[in-house]
C-alpha positions in Angstrom: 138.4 60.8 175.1 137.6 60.7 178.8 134.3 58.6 180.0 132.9 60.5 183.1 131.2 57.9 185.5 127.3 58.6 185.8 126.2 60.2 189.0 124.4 58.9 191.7 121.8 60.4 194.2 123.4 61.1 197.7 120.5 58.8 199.3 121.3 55.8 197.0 124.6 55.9 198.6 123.5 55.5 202.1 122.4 51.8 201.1 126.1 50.2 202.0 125.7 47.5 198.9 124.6 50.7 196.4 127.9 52.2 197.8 130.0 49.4 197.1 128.8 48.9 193.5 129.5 53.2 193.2 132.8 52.9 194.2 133.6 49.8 192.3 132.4 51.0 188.7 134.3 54.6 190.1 137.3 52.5 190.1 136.5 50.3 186.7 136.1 53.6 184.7 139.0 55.2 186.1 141.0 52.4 185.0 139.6 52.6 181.6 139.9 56.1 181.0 143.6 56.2 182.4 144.4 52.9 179.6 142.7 54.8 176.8 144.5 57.8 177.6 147.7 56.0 177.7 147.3 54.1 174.6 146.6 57.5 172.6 149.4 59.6 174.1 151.6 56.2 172.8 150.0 56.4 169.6 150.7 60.5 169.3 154.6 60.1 170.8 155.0 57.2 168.1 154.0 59.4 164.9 155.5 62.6 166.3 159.3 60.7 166.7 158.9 58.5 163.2 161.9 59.7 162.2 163.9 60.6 165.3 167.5 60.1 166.1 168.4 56.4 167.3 169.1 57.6 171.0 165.9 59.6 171.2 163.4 57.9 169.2 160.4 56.0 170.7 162.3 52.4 171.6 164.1 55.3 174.3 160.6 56.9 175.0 159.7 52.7 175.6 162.1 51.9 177.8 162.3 55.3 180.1 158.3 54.1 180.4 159.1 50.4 181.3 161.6 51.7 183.7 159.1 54.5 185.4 156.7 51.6 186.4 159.6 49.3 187.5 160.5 52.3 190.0 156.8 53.6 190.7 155.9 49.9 191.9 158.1 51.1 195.1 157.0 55.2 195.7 154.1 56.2 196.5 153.2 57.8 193.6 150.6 59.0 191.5 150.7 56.4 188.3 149.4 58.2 185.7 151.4 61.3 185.9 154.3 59.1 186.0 153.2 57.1 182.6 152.3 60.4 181.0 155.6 62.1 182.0 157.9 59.0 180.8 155.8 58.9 177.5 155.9 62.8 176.9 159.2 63.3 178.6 161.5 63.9 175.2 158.6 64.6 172.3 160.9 67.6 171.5 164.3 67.3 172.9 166.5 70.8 172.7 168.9 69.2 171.4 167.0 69.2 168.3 165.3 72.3 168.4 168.1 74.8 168.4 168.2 74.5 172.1 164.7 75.4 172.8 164.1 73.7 175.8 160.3 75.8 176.0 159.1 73.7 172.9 158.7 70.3 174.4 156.6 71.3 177.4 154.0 73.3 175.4 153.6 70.6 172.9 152.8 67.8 175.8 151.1 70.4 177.1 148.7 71.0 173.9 148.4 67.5 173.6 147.3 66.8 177.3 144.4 69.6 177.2 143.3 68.0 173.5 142.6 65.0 176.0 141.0 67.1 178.2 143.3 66.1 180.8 143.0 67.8 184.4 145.0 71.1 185.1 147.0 69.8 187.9 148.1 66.6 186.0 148.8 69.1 182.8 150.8 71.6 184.9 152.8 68.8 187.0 154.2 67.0 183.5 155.1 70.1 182.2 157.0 71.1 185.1 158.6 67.0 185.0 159.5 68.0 181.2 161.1 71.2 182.0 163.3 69.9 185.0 164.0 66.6 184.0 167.6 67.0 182.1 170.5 67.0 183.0 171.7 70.3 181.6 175.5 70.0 182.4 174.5 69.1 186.1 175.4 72.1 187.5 172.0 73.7 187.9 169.8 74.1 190.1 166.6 71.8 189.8 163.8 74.7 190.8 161.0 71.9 190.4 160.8 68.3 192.5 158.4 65.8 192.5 158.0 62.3 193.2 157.0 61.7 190.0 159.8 63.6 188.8 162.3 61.7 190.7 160.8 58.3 189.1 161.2 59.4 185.8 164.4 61.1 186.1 165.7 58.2 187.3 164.6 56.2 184.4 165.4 58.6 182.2 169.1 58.8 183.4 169.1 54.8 183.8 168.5 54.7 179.9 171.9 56.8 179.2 174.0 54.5 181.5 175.3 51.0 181.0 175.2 49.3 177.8 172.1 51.2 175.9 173.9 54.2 177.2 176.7 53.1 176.0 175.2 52.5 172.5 173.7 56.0 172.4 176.2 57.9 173.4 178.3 56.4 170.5 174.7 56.8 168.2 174.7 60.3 168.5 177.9 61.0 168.4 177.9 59.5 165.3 175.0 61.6 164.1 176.8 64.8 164.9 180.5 63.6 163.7 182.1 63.7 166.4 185.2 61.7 167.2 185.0 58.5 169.2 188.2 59.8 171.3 191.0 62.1 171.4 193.7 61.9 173.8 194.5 65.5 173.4 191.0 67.0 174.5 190.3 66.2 178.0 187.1 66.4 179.3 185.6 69.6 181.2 183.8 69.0 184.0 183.0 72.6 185.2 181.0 73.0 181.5 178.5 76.2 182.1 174.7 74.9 180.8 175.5 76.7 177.6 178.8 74.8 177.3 177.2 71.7 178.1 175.0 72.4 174.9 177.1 73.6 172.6 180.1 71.1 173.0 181.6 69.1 170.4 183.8 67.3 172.5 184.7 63.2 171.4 182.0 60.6 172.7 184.1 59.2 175.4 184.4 62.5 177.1 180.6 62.7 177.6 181.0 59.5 179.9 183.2 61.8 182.0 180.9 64.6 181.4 178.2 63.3 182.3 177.1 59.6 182.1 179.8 58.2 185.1 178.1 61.1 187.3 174.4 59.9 186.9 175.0 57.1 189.6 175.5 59.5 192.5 172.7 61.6 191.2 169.6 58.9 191.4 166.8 59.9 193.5 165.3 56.6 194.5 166.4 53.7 195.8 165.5 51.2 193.0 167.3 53.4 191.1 170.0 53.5 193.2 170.6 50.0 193.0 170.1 49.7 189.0 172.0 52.3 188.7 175.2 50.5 190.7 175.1 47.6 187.9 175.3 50.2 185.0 178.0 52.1 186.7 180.1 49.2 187.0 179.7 48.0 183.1 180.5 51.0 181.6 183.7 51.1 184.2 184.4 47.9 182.5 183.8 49.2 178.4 186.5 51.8 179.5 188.6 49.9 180.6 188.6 47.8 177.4 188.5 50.2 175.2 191.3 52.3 176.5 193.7 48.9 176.0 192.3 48.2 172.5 193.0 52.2 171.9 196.7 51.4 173.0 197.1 48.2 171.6 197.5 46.4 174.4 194.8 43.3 173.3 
């Protein structure tokens, strides 16, 4: 529920000292309103991914969110879209929805105007949620934002180095896929429909996908975060490719 701040009479506000106290409780009930709204969109993201995948359940939604601030603390930003897009930002991943990427947005969406959120803030997350994946990374982003570039970024940190190395692994696991097979090679001119329908062995996604993220950050904080990732899951291949020979 948002608190509106009680009005004041235009010729109170001429008295400097009557202004100062305005602007201060402004200030004090905007905060207040923003941390209640936050706190119930983390209560609502929490019951509607109970029983979500390991790689896209709310300790991901949790740490995209941690990482949003981290970012948002150097862009000039509007805060509170940036929370609320990090929070809503995967409540109904395509992935499983039969590839309905329309399903997310309109349930934030629904959500946001229960809370009686304004318009613009609605409008803006939804457009963060519906341009915010990486859909094969050959499209065309037709939406950019500031805030979208802060979550993005945190969004893509969070499938890179060694919790992306853990859910790519976690969800290939969910869907059976093999951990690596030197006879399929990865594609790396996959369509957007490819890209979402491929079955391809986990290690292929880090060629797919997760080794490209570092040359795709938008910020520079992500940029640099970005680097140390890069370089651990380097290493992990590495490894892994002599353990797959036998060579330790």
């Amino acid at each position: 529920m948002i608190v509106s701040i009680p009005s004041i009479p235009l010729k109170a506000l001429k008295n400097s000292r009557a202004f100062f106290v305005y602007f201060f409780f402004n200030l004090v009930f905007r905060f207040m309103n923003d941390q209640e709204l936050i706190e119930t969109t983390i209560a609502f993201v929490k019951e509607q991914l109970e029983n979500a995948e390991g790689g896209h359940d709310w300790w991901h939604i949790e740490r995209v969110w941690k990482l949003s601030k981290k970012i948002a603390e150097t862009e000039d930003v509007d805060l509170l879209t940036v929370e609320l897009g990090a929070l809503l930002h995967d409540i109904a991943d395509s992935k499983f929805h039969n590839g309905d990427e329309s399903i997310g947005p309109k349930k934030a969406r629904a959500f946001l105007e229960s809370q009686k959120v304004d318009e613009p803030v609605n409008t803006h997350i939804e457009q963060i949620i519906r341009h915010i994946s990486f859909k094969g990374g050959h499209q065309p982003q037709g939406f950019k934002s500031l805030e979208l570039d802060v979550v993005q970024d945190a969004d893509r940190l969070d499938a890179i180095g060694a919790v992306g190395i853990a859910r790519a692994f976690n969800y290939g696991g969910f869907k059976n896929r093999e951990l690596y097979n030197p006879s399929i090679p990865p594609n790396l001119h996959m369509t957007k429909e490819e890209y979402k329908k491929s079955t391809a062995p986990t290690i292929n996604h880090f060629y797919e996908k997760l080794l490209l993220l570092k040359d795709r950050m938008n910020t520079s904080t992500g940029k640099r975060l970005a680097a140390q990732r890069h370089q651990f899951m380097e290493q992990f291949l590495e490894e892994f490719y002599h353990e797959w020979n036998g060579n330790h």
